[in-house]
C-alpha positions in Angstrom: 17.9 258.8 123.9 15.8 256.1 123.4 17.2 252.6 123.2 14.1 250.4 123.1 14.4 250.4 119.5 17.4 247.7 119.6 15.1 245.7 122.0 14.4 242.0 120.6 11.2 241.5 120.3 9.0 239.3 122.6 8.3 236.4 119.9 11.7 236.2 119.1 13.2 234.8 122.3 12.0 231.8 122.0 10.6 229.4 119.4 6.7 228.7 118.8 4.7 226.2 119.1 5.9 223.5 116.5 3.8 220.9 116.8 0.3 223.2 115.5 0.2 221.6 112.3 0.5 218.0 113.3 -2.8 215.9 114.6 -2.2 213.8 117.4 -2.9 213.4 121.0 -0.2 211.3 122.3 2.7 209.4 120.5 0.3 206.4 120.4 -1.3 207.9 117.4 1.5 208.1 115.6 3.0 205.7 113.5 6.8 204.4 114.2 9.6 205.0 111.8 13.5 203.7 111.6 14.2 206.1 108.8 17.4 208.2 109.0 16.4 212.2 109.6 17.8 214.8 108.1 21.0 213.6 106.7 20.4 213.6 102.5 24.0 214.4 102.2 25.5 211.5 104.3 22.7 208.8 102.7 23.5 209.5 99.1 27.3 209.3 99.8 26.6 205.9 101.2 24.7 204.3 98.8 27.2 206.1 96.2 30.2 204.3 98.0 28.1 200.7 98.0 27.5 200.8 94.5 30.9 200.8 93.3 32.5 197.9 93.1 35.7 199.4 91.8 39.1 198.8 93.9 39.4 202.2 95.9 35.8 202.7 97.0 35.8 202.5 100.2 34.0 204.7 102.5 34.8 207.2 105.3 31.9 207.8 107.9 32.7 211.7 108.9 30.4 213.0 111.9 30.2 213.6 115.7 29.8 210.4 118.2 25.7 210.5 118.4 24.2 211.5 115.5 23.3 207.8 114.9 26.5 207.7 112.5 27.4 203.7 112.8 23.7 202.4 113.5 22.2 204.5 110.1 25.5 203.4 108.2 24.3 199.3 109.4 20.5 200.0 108.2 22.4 201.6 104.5 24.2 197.9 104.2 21.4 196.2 104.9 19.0 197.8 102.7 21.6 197.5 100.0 21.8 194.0 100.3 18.7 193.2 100.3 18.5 194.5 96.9 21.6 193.8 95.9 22.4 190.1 97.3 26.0 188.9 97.2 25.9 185.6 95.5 29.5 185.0 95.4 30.3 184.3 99.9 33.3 181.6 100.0 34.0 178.9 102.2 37.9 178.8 103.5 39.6 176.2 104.6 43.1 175.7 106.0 44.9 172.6 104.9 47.7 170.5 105.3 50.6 171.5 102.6 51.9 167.7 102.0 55.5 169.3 100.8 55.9 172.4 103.1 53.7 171.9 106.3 55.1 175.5 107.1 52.9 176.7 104.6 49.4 175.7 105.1 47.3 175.6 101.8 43.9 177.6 102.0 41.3 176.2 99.8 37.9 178.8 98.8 34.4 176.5 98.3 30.9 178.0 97.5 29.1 179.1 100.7 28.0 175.9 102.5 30.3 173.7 100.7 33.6 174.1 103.0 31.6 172.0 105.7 31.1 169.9 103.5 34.0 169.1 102.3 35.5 169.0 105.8 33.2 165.9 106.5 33.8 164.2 103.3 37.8 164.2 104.4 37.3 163.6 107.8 34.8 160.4 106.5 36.8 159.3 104.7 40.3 159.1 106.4 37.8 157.3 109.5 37.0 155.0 106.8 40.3 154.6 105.4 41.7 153.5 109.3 38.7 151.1 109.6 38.9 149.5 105.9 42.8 149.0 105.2 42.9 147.2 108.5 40.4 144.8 107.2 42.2 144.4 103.9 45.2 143.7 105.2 43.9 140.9 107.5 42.3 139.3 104.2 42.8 136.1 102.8 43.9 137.6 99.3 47.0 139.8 101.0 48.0 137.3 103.3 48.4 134.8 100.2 50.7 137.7 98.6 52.1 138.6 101.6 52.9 134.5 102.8 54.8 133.9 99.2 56.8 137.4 99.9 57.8 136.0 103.8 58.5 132.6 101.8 60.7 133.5 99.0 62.7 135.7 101.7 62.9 133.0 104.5 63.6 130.6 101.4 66.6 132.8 100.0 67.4 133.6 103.8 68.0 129.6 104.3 70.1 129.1 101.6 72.5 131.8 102.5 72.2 130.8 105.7 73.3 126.8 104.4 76.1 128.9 102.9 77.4 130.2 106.0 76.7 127.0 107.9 79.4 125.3 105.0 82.0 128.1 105.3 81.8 128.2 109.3 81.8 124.3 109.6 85.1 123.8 109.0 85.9 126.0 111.5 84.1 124.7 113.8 81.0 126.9 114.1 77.3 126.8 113.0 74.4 129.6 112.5 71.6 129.0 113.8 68.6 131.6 114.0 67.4 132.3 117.5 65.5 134.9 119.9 68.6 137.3 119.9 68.9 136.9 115.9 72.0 135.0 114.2 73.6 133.4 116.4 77.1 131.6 115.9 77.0 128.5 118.1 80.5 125.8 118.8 79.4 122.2 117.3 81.7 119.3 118.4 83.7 117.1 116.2 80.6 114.6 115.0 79.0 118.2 113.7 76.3 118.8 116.6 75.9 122.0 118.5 77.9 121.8 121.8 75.7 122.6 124.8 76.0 124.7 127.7 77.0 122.0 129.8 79.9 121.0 127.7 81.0 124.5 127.5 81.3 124.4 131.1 83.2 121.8 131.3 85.9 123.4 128.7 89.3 124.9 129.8 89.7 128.9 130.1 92.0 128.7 127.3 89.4 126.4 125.1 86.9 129.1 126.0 89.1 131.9 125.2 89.9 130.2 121.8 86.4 129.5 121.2 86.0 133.4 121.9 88.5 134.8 119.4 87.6 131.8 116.4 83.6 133.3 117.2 85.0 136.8 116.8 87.1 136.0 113.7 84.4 134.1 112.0 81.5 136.9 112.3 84.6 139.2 110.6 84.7 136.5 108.1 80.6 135.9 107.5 80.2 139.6 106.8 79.3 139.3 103.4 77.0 136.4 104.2 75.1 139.0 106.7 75.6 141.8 104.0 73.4 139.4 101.6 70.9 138.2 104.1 70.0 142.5 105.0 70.2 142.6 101.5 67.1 139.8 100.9 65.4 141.8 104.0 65.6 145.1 102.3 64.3 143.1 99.2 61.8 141.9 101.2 60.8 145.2 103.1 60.4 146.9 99.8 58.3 144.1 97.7 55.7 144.1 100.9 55.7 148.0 100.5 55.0 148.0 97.1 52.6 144.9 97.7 50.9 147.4 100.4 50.7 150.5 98.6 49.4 148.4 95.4 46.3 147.3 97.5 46.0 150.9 99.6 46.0 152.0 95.9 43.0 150.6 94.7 40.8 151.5 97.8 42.3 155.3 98.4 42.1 155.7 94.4 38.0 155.0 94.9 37.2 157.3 97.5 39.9 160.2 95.8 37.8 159.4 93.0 34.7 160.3 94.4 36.1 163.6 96.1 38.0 164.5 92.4 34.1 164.1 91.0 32.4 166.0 93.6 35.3 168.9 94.0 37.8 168.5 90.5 36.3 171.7 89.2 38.4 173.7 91.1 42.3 173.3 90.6 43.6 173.8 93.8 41.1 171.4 95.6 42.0 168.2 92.7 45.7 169.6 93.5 44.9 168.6 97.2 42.9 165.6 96.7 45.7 163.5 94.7 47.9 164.6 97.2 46.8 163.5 100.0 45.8 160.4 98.4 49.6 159.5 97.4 50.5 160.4 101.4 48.2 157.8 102.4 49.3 156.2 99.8 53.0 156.0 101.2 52.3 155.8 104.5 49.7 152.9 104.4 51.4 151.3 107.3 49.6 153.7 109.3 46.5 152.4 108.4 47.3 148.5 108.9 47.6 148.4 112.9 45.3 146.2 115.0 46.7 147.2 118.0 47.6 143.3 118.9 51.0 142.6 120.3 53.4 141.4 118.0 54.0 138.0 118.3 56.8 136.3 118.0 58.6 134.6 115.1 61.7 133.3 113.8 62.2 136.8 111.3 61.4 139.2 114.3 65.5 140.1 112.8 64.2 141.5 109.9 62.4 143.9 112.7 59.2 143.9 110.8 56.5 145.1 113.6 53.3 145.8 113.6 52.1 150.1 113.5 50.1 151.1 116.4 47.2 154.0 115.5 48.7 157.1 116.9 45.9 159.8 116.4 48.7 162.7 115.8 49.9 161.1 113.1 46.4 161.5 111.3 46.0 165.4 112.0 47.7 166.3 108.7 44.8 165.1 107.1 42.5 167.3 109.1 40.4 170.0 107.8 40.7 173.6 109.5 37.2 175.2 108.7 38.3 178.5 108.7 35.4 180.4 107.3 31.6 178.8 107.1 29.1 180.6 105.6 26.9 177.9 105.4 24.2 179.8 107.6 24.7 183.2 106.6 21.1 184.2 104.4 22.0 187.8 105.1 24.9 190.1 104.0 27.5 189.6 106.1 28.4 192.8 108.2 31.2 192.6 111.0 31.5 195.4 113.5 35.2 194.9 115.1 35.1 196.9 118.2 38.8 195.9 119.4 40.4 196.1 115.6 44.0 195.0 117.0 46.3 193.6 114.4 45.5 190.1 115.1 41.9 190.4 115.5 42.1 192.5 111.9 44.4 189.4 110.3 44.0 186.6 112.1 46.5 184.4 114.5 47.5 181.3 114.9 47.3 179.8 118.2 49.9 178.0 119.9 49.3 174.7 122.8 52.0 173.9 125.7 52.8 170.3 125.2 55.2 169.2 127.9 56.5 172.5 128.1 57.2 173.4 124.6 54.9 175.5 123.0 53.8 173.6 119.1 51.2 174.5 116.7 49.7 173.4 113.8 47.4 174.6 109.9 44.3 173.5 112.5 45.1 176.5 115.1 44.8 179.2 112.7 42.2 181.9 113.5 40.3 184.1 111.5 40.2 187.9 111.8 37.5 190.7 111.3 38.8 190.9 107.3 38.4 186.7 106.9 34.7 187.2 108.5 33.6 190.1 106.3 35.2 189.0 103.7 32.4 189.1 100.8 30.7 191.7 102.9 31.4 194.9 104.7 33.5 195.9 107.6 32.4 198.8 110.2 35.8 199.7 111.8 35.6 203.4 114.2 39.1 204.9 113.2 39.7 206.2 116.8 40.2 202.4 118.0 42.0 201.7 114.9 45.2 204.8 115.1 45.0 203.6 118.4 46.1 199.9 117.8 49.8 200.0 116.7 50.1 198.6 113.3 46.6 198.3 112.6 45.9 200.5 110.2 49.1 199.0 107.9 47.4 195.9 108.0 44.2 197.4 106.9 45.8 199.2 104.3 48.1 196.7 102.7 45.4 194.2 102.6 42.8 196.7 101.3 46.2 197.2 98.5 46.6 193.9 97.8 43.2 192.0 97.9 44.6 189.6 100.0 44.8 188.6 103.4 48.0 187.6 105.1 48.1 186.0 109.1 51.8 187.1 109.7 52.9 186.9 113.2 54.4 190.6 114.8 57.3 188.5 117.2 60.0 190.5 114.8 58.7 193.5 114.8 58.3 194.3 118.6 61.7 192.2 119.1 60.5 189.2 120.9 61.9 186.1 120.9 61.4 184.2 117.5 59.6 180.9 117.8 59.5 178.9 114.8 55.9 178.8 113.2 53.3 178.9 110.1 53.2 181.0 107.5 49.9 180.1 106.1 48.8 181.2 102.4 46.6 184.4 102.1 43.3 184.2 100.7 41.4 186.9 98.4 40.1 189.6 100.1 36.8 191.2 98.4 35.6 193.6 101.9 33.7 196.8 101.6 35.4 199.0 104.4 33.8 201.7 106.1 35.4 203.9 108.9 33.8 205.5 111.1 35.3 208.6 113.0 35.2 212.5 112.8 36.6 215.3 110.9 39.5 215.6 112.4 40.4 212.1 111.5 39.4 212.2 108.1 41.6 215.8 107.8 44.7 214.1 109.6 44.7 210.6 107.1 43.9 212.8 104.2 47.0 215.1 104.8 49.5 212.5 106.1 48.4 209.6 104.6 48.2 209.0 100.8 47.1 205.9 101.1 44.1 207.0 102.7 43.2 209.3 100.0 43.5 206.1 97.3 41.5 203.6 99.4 38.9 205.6 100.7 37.2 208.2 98.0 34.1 208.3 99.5 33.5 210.7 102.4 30.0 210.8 104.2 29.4 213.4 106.2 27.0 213.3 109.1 25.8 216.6 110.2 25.4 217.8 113.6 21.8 219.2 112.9 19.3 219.2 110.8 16.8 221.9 109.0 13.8 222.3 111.5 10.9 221.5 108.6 7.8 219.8 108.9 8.8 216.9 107.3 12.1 216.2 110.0 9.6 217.8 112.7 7.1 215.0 111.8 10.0 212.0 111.6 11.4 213.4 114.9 7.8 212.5 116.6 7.9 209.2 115.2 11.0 208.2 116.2 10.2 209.2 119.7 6.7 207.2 118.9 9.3 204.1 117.5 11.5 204.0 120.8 8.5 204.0 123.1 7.1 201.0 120.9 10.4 199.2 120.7 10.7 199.5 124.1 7.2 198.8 125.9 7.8 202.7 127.2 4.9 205.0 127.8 4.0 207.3 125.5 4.5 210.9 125.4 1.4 213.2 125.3 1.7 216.2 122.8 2.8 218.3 125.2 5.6 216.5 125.7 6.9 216.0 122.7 6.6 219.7 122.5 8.9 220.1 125.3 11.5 217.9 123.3 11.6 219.6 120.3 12.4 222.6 122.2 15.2 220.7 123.8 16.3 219.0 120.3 16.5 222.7 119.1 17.9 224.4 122.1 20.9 221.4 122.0 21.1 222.7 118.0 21.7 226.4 119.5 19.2 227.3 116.5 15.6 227.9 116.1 15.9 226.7 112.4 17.3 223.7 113.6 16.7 220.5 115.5 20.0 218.6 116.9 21.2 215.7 114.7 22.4 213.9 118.1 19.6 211.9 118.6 21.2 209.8 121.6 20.6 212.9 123.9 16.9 212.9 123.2 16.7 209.2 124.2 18.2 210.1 127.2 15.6 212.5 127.9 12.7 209.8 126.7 14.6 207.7 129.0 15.0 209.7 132.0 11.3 210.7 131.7 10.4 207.6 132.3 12.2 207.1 135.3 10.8 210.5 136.7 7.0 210.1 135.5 4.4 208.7 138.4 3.4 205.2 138.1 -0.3 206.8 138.3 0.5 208.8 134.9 -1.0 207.0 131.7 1.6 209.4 129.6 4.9 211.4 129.8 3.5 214.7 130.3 5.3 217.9 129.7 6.2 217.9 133.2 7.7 215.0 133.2 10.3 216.0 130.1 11.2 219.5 132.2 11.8 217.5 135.3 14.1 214.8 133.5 15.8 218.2 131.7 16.1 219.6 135.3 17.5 216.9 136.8 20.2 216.4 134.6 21.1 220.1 134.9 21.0 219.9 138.6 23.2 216.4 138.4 25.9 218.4 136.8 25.5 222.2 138.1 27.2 222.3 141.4 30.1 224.8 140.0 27.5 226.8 138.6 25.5 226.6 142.0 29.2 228.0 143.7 29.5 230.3 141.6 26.3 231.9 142.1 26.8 231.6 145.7 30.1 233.4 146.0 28.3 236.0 143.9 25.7 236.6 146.3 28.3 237.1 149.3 30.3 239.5 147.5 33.2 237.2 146.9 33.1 237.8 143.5 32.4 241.1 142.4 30.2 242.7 139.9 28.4 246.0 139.9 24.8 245.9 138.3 23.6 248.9 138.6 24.9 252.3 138.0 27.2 253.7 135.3 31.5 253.4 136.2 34.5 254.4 133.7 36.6 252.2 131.9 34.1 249.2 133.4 32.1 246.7 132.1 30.3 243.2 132.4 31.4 240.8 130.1 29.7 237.4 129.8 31.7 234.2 129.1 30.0 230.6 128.8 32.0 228.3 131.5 31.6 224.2 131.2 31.8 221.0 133.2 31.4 217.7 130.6 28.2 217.3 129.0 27.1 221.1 130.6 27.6 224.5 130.1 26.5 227.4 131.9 27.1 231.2 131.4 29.2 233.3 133.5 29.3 237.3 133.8 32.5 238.4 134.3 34.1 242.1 135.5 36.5 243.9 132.7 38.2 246.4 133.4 40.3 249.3 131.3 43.1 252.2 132.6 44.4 254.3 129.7 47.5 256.7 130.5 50.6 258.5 128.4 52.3 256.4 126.6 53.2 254.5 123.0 52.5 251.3 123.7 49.1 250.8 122.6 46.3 248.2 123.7 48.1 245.8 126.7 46.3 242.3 127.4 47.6 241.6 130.8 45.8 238.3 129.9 48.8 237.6 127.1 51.6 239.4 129.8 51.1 236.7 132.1 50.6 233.6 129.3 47.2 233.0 130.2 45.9 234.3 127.3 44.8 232.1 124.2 46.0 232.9 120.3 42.0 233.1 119.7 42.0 235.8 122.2 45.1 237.6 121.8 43.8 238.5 117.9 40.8 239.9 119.0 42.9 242.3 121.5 44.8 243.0 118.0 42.0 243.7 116.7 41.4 246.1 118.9 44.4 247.8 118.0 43.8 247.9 114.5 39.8 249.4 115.5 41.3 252.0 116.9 44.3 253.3 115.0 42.0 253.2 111.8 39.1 255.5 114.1 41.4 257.8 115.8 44.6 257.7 114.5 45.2 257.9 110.9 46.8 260.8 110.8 48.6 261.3 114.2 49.7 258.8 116.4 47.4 257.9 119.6 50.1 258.0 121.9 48.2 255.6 124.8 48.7 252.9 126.5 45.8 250.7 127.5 46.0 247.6 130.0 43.2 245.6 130.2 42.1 242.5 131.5 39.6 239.9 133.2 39.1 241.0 137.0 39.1 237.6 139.5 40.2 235.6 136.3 42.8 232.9 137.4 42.7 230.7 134.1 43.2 230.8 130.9 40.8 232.8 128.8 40.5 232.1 125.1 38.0 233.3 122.3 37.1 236.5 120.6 33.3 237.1 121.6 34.1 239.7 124.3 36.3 241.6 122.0 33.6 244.4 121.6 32.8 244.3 125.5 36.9 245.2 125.9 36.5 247.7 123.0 33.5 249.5 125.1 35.3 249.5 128.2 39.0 250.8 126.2 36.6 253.6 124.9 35.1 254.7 127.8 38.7 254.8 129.7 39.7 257.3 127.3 37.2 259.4 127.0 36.3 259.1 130.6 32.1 258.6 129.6 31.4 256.1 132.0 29.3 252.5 130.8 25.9 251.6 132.5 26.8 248.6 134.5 23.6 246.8 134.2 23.7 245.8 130.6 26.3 243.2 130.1 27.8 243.2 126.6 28.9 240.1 124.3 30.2 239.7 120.9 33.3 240.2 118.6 33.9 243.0 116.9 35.5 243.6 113.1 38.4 245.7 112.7 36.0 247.6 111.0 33.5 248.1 114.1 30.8 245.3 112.7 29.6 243.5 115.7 29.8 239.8 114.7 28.4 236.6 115.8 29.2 234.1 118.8 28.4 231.1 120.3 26.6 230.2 123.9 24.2 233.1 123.8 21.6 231.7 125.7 24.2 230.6 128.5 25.2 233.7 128.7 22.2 235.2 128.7 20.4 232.8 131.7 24.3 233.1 133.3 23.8 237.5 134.0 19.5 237.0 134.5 20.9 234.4 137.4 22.9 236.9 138.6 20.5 239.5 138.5 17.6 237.7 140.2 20.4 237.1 143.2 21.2 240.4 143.3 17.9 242.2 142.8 15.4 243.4 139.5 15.6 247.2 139.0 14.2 247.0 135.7 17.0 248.5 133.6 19.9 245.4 133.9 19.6 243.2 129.9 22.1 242.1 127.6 23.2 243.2 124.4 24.5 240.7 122.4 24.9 240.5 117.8 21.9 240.9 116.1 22.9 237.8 113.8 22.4 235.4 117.6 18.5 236.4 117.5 18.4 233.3 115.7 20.0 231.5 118.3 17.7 232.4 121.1 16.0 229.8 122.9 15.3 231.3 126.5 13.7 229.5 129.5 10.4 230.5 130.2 10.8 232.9 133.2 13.5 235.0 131.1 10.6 235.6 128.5 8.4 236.5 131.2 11.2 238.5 132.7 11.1 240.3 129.2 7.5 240.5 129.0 7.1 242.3 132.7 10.0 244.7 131.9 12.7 243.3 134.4 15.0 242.4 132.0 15.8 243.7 128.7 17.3 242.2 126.0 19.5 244.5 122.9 20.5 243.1 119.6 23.2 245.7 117.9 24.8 245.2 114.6 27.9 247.3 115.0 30.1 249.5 117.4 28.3 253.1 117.5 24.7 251.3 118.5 26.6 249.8 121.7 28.4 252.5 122.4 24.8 254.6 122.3 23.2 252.2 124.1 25.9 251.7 127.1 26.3 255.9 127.5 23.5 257.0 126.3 25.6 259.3 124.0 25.5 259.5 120.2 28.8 258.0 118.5 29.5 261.9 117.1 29.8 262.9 121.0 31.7 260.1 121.8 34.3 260.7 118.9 34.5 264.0 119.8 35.2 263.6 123.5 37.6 260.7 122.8 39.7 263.0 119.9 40.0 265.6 122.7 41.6 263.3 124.7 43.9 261.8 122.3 45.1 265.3 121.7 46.2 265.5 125.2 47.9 262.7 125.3 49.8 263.8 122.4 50.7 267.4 123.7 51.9 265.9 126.8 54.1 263.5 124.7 55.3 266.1 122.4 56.0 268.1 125.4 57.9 265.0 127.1 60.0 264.6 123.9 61.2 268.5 123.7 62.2 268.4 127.2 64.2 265.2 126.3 65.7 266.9 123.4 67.2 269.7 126.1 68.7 267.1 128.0 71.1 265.8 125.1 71.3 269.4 123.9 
């Protein structure tokens, strides 16, 4: 029977030359481009999601980590910008709130103006403390301020003349001296008595003298009641008198801030009040820092204010977002988006061992600095950060920005601090992340489906045309520029392609991960001979090899334990109820094929297909379906209208781990077949692919692992000429074979089958035609089912 017909032709194992239409010697030739390849679908989602402007638009960046997803997404925004320019940035600033300094007041300027207004206040308070000082020391207030000090010492004197009459006759005058009032004995002609003479007095005089003092302050009371009284008088005409002249020279400089900054309500809301706090504490302003001297009202304990810098930080300026220097869009990447570095946080300082704060240690977050702009966030980090994303959310809810502190909700200890007003939030958000993301927020999260409507999907290849063929050169012909690498000669770039589309697994295709074949420009470089000009072909391979061999040691075992028997395989000759199966096995970044021994025993019973694989829980759900569908193959072939009455084990030989996957479920349906019918299976072809219920061979994945896997195991063993693969004609497409496999092919040492369903296998593995095969297999199904019948009639005697 002749079986070459199934053969894959020559041409089709591997890809041609690509690079025949395109002109150029080396890389040099060609000019560089940043343009984003292949990915039509993603772009135009992109740009979609940046032109709205409506609340909701926000935009999830769907792909695999290397196809370029954040970098391309970065060029969009800025090419967006560029023609669409945000005029509208704001300037925030955090100030004091004159009635509730728990509640910092956040003030929004044009871009460029917040610094500004920061160094008008701060100006102006300096000038303020160097100014009221002066005015205070002026000729004009100290004329007010002497007829105040004189109308209260004059009203002072005559109370105090009052007291003098009502203590005289009992024997007592007041006199004003360093300690204040003082009540002082006077002797019978009406002078003060001096210390001398109260020496010279008896204990009891002195003890009289002591109880009369005592009585007579009780007495005076209202006398001292009248002269606080005129102090208090005093105190608050020298206020007013203060505030009056503070008034005239804060009002001038409010004035000039209420011209340059009135427009906006909050800001003149600010501006008059701090101009009535300096206003009512324009004692703060007045110190010289001279000692106070003395003088006969120090009572009335009128002392000069020292200049205590704390006391001016209320009238600071926190400039909490300046975008006086951005002249681009403003486009924040937040690589650690924890909830404070999302929101903001207010900072706290240890002063003498108790922790304070203040509007001026408030921090912005990755929303305050994009704010205006856009915000790249990669959703891994961001589910990862606990209560993250609901600060994302609610913010991207609300248009507004709260800094909220999390003490309460992780239960530690409650320090009293700021809650500072949000500002407006107006922040183009765009996620980065893959499918699986995307599918979890979009099930769980409704949210998610309301805040983000626009999906971009980055593929994880791209169609192999001339046009992405051509791009691909120049961005290998870009990173070499950008870099000051050498260039590649054609051949070399030929040699990448192949790899681009042998990483794609398609020879229609060129990979879409573009990071791996900068690794290989990369690595070539490192490998090439400082006496090349170019990175030749050479070079690429031995890069390619490298990295193989960097990662191929289990392989390399393998192979080894192959060629001393350890494992076993039989590649030649023809064995029942036997076959090679082939399995792709991986370590990381690579992947190698694997041939692997299956065997199947068939005997009486009514228990049907057994995976010893599932018996013994090593078997995936992937897997176990395909042994079902096993099942179902052969009840619908051989059994429809009596029972098979078989039992079939069958399993992996040397396999200790789990096995999962359908694409040897046609190898285990070859082997099942032949243990039934007893037709033994040519052990040098090794078979891969899954199989329909309905005997169509279909389509799997790793064929040209598995392919260089059994040719590795083949060349250990020894060529005969007969050993190949059969494998689903749909993976022709798929094929991208080193170079000696092809010429393996060419020479007639190895062959390679493409099938499309059951019978062509089955023909090419026996050498039988599938009418044969039936036939032999009913045959044996029919002695199965005597001997059952017979087993059940001598059961039947038993209970008879």
């Amino acid at each position: 029977m002749n079986i070459d017909k199934y053969k894959v032709k020559i041409e089709d194992l591997k890809p041609k030359n690509v690079l025949n239409d395109i002109e150029f010697n080396t890389t040099k030739d060609i000019s560089p481009i940043k343009d984003i390849i292949g990915q039509d679908r993603a772009v135009q989602a992109i740009k979609f999601g940046l032109k709205m402007n409506q609340k909701g638009y926000n935009i999830y960046v769907a792909g695999t980590s290397g196809v370029g997803r954040t970098s391309y997404t970065h060029a969009l925004i800025k090419d967006h910008a560029k023609e669409n320019p945000n005029k509208n940035l704001k300037d925030w600033v955090y100030v004091n709130n004159f009635k509730n300094s728990n509640e910092p007041t956040a003030l929004c300027f044009d871009a460029g103006q917040g610094k500004v207004f920061k160094k008008d206040i701060e100006d102006i308070i300096d000038k303020l403390k160097d100014e009221i000082p002066k005015i205070f020391n002026s000729k004009e207030y100290e004329y007010h301020s002497r007829l105040l000090m004189s109308e209260l010492e004059s009203n002072v004197q005559k109370i105090i003349e009052e007291l003098n009459e009502f203590a005289r006759p009992k024997g007592f005058k007041f006199q004003v001296t360093e300690r204040g009032l003082m009540s002082i004995p006077i002797k019978e002609d009406g002078t003060l008595m001096q210390e001398d003479e109260l020496g010279s007095l008896t204990a009891v005089d002195v003890n009289k003298l002591r109880e009369d003092g005592i009585k007579l302050n009780q007495e005076s009371k209202d006398y001292i009641d009248k002269i606080k009284s005129c102090e208090d008088i005093y105190k608050n005409k020298t206020l007013e008198l203060d505030k009056n002249v503070g008034r005239s020279l804060v009002g001038f400089y409010g004035q000039y801030l209420l011209n340059k900054y009135g427009n906006d309500e909050k800001a003149q809301k600010y501006i008059n009040e701090i101009c009535n706090d300096i206003v009512d504490n324009i004692s703060k302003f007045k110190s010289t820092g001279e000692e106070t001297q003395q003088n006969p009202m120090a009572l009335l304990g009128i002392m000069p204010h020292k200049n205590d810098e704390k006391l001016f930080n209320k009238y600071k300026v926190n400039l909490f977002i300046d975008n006086s220097e951005c002249n681009d869009c403003k486009i924040i990447i937040e690589n650690n988006p924890t909830y404070y570095n999302l929101t903001g946080s207010i900072d706290y300082k240890n002063e003498i061992g108790a922790l304070t704060t203040s509007f001026m240690e408030i921090k912005p977050g990755a929303l305050h600095k994009a704010n205006g702009g856009y915000l790249i966030i990669n959703t891994k980090d961001l589910l990862s950060n606990p209560f993250s994303w609901d600060c994302l959310k609610r913010s991207l809810k609300t248009n507004k920005i709260a800094i909220e502190s999390l003490n309460k909700q992780l239960g530690y200890l409650v320090t009293s601090t700021l809650k500072p007003e949000p500002i407006d939030l107006d922040v183009k958000v765009i996620l980065v992340g893959d499918g699986y993301y995307y599918s979890l927020l979009y099930a769980y999260e409704e949210d998610f489906r309301n805040l983000f409507k626009i999906m971009a999907d980055f593929d994880i290849e791209i169609n192999k045309n001339k046009e992405n063929i051509y791009k691909t050169v120049q961005l290998i012909a870009n990173k070499c520029n950008e870099e000051n690498l050498k260039q590649f000669d054609k051949s070399a770039v030929e040699r990448l392609i192949e790899y681009s589309m042998r990483l794609s697994d398609n020879k229609d295709k060129l990979t879409a991960k573009f990071n791996k074949i900068v690794d290989i420009i990369y690595e070539a470089q490192a490998v090439s001979p400082d006496t090349n000009e170019y990175i030749t072909k050479e070079d690429v391979q031995n890069a390619i090899d490298l990295k193989i061999y960097r990662s191929n040691k289990y392989e390399e075992k393998l192979n080894e334990m192959f060629e001393d028997g350890t494992l076993l395989i039989d590649i030649d000759g023809e064995k029942v109820g036997q076959i090679n199966g082939l399995a792709v096995m991986g370590t990381g970044e690579y992947s190698f094929g694997k041939p692997s021994k299956i065997t199947a025993s068939t005997y009486k019973g009514r228990r049907g297909v057994i995976n010893i694989e599932r018996e013994i829980k090593q078997s995936g759900s992937i897997h176990d379906k395909g042994v079902l569908i096993l099942s179902g193959y052969l009840g619908a072939r051989y059994g429809k209208e009596k029972p098979l009455s078989i039992t079939t084990s069958i399993t992996f030989e040397q396999n200790y781990n789990g096995v999962d996957g359908d694409s040897a479920s046609s190898t285990e349906l070859y082997a099942i077949i032949s243990s039934i019918s007893d037709i033994p299976i040519k052990q040098h072809i090794a078979v891969t692919g899954s199989v329909s219920q309905k005997g169509e061979i279909q389509p799997i994945g790793g064929i040209n692992q598995k392919i260089e896997g059994f040719f590795d195991v083949c060349k250990i063993k020894g060529f005969t000429g007969k050993q190949g693969i059969m494998m689903p004609i749909q993976n022709v497409k798929n094929l991208l074979l080193k170079d000696e496999i092809v010429q393996a092919a060419k020479e007639g040492k190895f062959n390679i089958y493409a099938i499309s369903n059951i019978e062509e296998g089955l023909e090419i593995l026996t050498g039988k035609s599938i009418d044969e095969i039936d036939k032999i297999v009913n045959e044996t199904l029919e002695k199965y089912r005597k001997l059952d019948k017979e087993d059940e009639e001598k059961d039947d005697k038993k209970k008879l």
